[in-house]
Phi, psi and omega in degrees: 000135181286186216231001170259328185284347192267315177299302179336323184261002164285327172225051152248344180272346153309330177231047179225160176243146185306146192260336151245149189234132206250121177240238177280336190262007157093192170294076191259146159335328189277333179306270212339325189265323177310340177265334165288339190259011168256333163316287162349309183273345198207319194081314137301037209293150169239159179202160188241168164245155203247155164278013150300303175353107213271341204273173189266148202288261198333345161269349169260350170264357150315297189303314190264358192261326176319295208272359170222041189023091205203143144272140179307137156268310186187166193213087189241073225044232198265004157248173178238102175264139189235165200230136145208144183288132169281128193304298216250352174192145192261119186258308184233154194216090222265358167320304183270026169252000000 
């Protein structure tokens, strides 16, 4: 990802609200699917981490982009934005950037 494709999806990512919240138990199976199957749908995702959370915000959004094949967008006090192109529809279209 260019570093114009990265600014774009940052701020397209300014106006969405996180779709998962990461807590005390860390990365479960269950973030993980809520965020591939909202990655699917939108491509574009926010997520948020709660300060119960003992792990570190950049190894978990590491953790969660590994497992739902995504890229880390930005990291930013207590959020995460993740990017990934969708297999069934194409939502945003970072080609001509």
């Amino acid at each position: 990802m260019t570093s114009k494709q990265r600014a774009y999806l940052k701020s397209l990512a300014g106006k969405i609200e996180p779709v998962f919240h990461v807590g005390k138990n860390g990365v479960t199976p269950e973030i993980v699917r809520a965020a591939d199957e909202a990655l699917e749908a939108r491509e574009l995702i926010k997520g948020a981490v709660l300060n119960n959370c003992l792990e570190d915000i950049r190894e978990v959004s590491q953790t969660i982009a590994e497992r739902t094949g995504s890229e880390v967008v930005q990291v930013i006090g207590k959020k995460i934005v993740l990017f990934r192109v969708s297999k069934k529809k194409l939502v945003i279209d970072i080609g001509k950037i």
